[in-house]
N, C-alpha and C positions, 0 to 999 in steps of 0.2 A: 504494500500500500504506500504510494506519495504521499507527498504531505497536503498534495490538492484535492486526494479523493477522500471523501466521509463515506462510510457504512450506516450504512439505511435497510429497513426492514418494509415490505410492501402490504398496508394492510386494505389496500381495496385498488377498486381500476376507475378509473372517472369515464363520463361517457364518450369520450376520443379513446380511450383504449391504453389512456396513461395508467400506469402504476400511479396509487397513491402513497406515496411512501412515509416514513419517520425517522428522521437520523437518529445512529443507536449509540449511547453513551460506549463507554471501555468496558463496562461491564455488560452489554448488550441490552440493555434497558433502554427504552425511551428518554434522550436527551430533554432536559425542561426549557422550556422558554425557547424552543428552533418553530419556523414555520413547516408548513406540510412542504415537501417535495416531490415533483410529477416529474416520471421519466418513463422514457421507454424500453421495453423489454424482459419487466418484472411480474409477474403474476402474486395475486394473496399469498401471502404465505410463506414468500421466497424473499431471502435477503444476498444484498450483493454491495458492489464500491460503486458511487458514480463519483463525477465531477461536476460541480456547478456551473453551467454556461448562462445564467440568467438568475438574477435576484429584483424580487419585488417587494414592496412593506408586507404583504401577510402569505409569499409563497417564493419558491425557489422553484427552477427548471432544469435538470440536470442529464448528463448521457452518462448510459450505463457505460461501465470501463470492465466489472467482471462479475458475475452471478456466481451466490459462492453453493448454494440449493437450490435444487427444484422442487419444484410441487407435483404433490400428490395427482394435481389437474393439470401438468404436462404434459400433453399430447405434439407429437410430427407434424409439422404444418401439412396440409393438403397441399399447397401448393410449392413448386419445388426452387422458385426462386424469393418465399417468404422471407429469409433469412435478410437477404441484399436489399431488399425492395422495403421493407418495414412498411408497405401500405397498409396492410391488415394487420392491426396490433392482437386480434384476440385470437388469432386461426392457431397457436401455441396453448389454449385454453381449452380444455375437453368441453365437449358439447354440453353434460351435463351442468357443469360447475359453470358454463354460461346463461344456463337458462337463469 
């Protein structure tokens, strides 16, 4: 880990498909007093590093750098250039765990 990336834990998806995330203290707890951070790439449940590219008073935007879990609701994208293209954020999300 840089000293630019924070670990975040992702506890929902907003309706673009972002990760909701929560940056996690050293002890892997929820940091106090941080804003929520949206990134792409993470699913519920699953914690990884990003880097903050964007700061606003009550939210941060950041790119994932490394996913350190998967979820239980990881599923192969269908489609075989998902990975490159990140236009579908959810097609990594098992169909149930989207309804």
């Amino acid at each position: 880990m840089n000293r630019n990336e924070i670990k975040v834990s992702c506890r929902d998806l907003n309706r673009y498909g972002q990760a909701v995330c929560v940056e996690l203290a050293a002890n892997d707890q929820p940091a106090e007093n941080k804003s929520l951070i949206f990134a792409d790439g993470l699913l519920p449940g699953e914690s990884g590093l990003v880097t903050v590219v964007d700061a606003r008073k009550n939210y941060r935007v950041a790119m994932l750098s490394r996913r350190n879990d998967d979820s239980p609701d990881r599923v192969l994208p269908a489609c075989p250039i998902a990975a490159d293209c990140g236009g579908c954020q959810t097609q990594a999300l098992s169909y149930p765990a989207g309804l």
